[in-house]
N, C-alpha and C positions, 0 to 999 in steps of 0.2 A: 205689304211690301215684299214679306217672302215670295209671294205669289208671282210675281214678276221674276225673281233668280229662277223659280222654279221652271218656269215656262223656260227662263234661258237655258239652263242648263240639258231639258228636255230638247230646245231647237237643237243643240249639241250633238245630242245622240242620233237625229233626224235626218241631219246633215253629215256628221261624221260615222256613223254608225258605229261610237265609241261610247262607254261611256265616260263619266271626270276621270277615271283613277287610269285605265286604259287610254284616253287622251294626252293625260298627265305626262303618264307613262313614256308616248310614243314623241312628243313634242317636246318637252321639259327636258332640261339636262340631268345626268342621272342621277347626281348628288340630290336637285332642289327638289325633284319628285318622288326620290326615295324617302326625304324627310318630310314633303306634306304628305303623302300618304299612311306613312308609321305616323304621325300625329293624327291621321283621321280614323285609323285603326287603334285609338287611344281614346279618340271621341267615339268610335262603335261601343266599346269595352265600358266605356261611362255611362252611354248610354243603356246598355244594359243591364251595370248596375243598376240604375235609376229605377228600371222598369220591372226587375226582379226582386227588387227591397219594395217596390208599390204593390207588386203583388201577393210581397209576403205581408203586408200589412192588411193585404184587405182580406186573404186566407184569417189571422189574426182577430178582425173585424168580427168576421162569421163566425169564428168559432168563442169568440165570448172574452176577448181579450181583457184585462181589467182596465177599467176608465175612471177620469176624475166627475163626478155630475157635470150634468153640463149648466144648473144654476150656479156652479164655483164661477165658471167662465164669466155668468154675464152679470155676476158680483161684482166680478173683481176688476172686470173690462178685460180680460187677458188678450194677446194677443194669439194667433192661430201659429202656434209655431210646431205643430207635429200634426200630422195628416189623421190622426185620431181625435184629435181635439176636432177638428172640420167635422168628423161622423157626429161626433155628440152634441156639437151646436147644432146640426138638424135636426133634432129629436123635436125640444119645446117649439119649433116654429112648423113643422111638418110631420112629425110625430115619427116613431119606431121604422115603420115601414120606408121611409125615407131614405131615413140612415141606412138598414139596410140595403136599398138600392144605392145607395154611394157604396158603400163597399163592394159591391157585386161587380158594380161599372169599374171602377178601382181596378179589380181582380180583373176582368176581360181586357181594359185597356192597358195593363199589366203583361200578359199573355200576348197581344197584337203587338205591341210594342216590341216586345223583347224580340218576338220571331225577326219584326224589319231589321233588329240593331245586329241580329245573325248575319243575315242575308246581307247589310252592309257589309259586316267585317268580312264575312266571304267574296263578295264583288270586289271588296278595295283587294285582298290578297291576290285576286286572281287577276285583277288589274296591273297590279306590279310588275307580274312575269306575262302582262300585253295578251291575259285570255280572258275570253268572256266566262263569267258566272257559271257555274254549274256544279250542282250539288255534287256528281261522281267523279268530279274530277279532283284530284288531289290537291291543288292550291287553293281551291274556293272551300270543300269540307276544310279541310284544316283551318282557313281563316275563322270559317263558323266556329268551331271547338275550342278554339282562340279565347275567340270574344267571349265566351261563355263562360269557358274554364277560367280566365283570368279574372271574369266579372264576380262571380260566386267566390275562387280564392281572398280577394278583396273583401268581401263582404263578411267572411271566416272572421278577418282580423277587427271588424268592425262594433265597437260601443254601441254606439248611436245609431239607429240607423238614417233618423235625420237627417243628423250630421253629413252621412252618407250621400243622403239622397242633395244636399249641399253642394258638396264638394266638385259630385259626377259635375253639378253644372257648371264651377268655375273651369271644370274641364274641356266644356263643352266651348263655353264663353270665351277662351283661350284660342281652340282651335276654329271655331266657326268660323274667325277673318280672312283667316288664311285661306281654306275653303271657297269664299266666296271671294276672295281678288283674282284666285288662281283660276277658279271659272269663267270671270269675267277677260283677262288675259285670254284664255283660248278663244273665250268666242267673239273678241274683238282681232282677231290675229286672223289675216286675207291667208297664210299657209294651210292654218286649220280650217279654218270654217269656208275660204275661196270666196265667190261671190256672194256670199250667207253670212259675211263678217257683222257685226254688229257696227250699224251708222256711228256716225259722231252722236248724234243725240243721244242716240240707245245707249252708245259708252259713257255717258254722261250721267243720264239718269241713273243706270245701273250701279255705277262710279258712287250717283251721291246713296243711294241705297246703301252701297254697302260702308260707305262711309258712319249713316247713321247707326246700321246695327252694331259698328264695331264701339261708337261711343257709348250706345246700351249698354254695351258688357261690358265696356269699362268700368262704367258709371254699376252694376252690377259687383263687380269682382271688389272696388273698393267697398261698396254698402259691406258685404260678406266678410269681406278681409278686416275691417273696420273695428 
C-alpha cells in the first residue's frame, strides 16, 4: 500500500518540482504547515532514534554483550521482546554465524537509516523557509544537527532502550496520518498539481489507503499503550 503514497508523493515533486514540506510550505496556510511539519520533524527525530538505539544494539551484539541462552527462550515459549533475544534465537536453528550476520545487518541498516532520517529532518527545515535541500546551506545542516542532536539527547535520558525503540514508533504512528492526508490534499488540488490533479478514483483509492494505515496505528498505539 505504501507503494502507491510513494509513487504519489514522487508524482508531486515531477509535476511541482517541490517536495511535501516545500509544497506544504507554499500552498498550506502558515499556521497548518507550520505544525505538520514541526510534527514530521518530530517523526525525523524518532526516527533516528530508532535507528541509532538499533545500532547501538548491534555494535553491542559484536562486541559480546551478555545474553540469557537462547534454550531459556524456547523453554519457556518467551516472547521476542528485545531485539537481542531475535540474535539468540538464531543460534540453535542456524547456528553462531547467523546470529552474527543479524547483528551486522542490524548495524548497516542502523547506519542507512539514520543518515535518511538526517537528510529528512534537513529537507523538512529547509522546506519550511520554501528552500530546497542542501547540505551547505544553513536551514537544511541545522535541520540535520537537529534531528541527531535531539535523537542522541533523548536516548542519554533513556532506561530501556527497548522501551525506546517503542515509543520512537508511537511517534511515528501519530504523525504518519497527518503526513499522508496532507499529501494526498495537495496532490488532489487542480492549484497545485493543475491538469496532474489526482482523478476521482485515485483520490479514492488513495483516501481509503490512508484511511487503513491510520487504523493500523490506531490499532498499534492502543496494543502499546494497553
Amino acid at each position: 500500500m505504501l507503494v502507491f503514497l510513494q509513487h504519489n508523493v514522487a508524482h508531486l515533486g515531477i509535476v511541482t518540482g517541490l517536495c511535501l514540506a516545500e509544497a506544504a510550505t507554499t500552498y498550506l496556510p502558515l499556521f497548518l504547515s507550520r505544525f505538520l511539519l514541526l510534527t514530521a520533524v518530530a517523526a525525523s527525530i524518532a526516527t533516528a532514534l530508532a535507528e541509532i538505539l538499533g545500532g547501538a544494539l548491534a555494535v553491542s551484539m559484536l562486541t559480546g554483550m551478555p545474553v540469557i541462552p537462547a534454550a531459556l527462550f524456547f523453554s519457556t515459549r518467551s516472547d521476542v521482546t528485545e531485539i537481542a533475544q531475535a540474535q539468540i534465537m538464531l543460534e540453535p536453528m542456524l547456528g553462531k554465524g547467523a546470529a552474527l550476520l543479524f547483528a551486522v545487518a542490524l548495524l548497516f541498516a542502523g547506519v542507512a537509516s539514520t543518515t535518511t532520517a538526517g537528510m529528512a529532518g534537513g529537507t523538512i527545515c529547509a522546506g519550511i523557509f520554501g528552500e530546497v535541500y542542501n547540505i551547505k546551506d544553513y536551514h537544511s545542516w541545522h535541520g540535520v544537527a537537529l534531528t541527531y542532536v535531539l535523537a542522541v539527547v533523548v536516548i542519554c535520558f533513556m532506561t530501556d532502550p527497548f522501551k525506546g525503540l517503542v515509543y520512537s514508533q508511537i511517534v511515528l504512528s501519530v504523525q504518519l496520518p497527518l503526513t499522508v492526508f496532507t499529501q494526498i490534499y495537495l496532490t488532489s488540488s487542480p492549484k497545485v498539481m493543475g491538469v496532474y490533479a489526482n482523478t476521482k478514483l485515485q483520490r479514492t483509492g488513495l483516501s481509503l489507503i490512508a484511511l487503513i494505515v491510520t487504523i493500523l496505528n490506531i490499532f498499534l498505539l492502543i496494543d502499546v499503550l494497553s
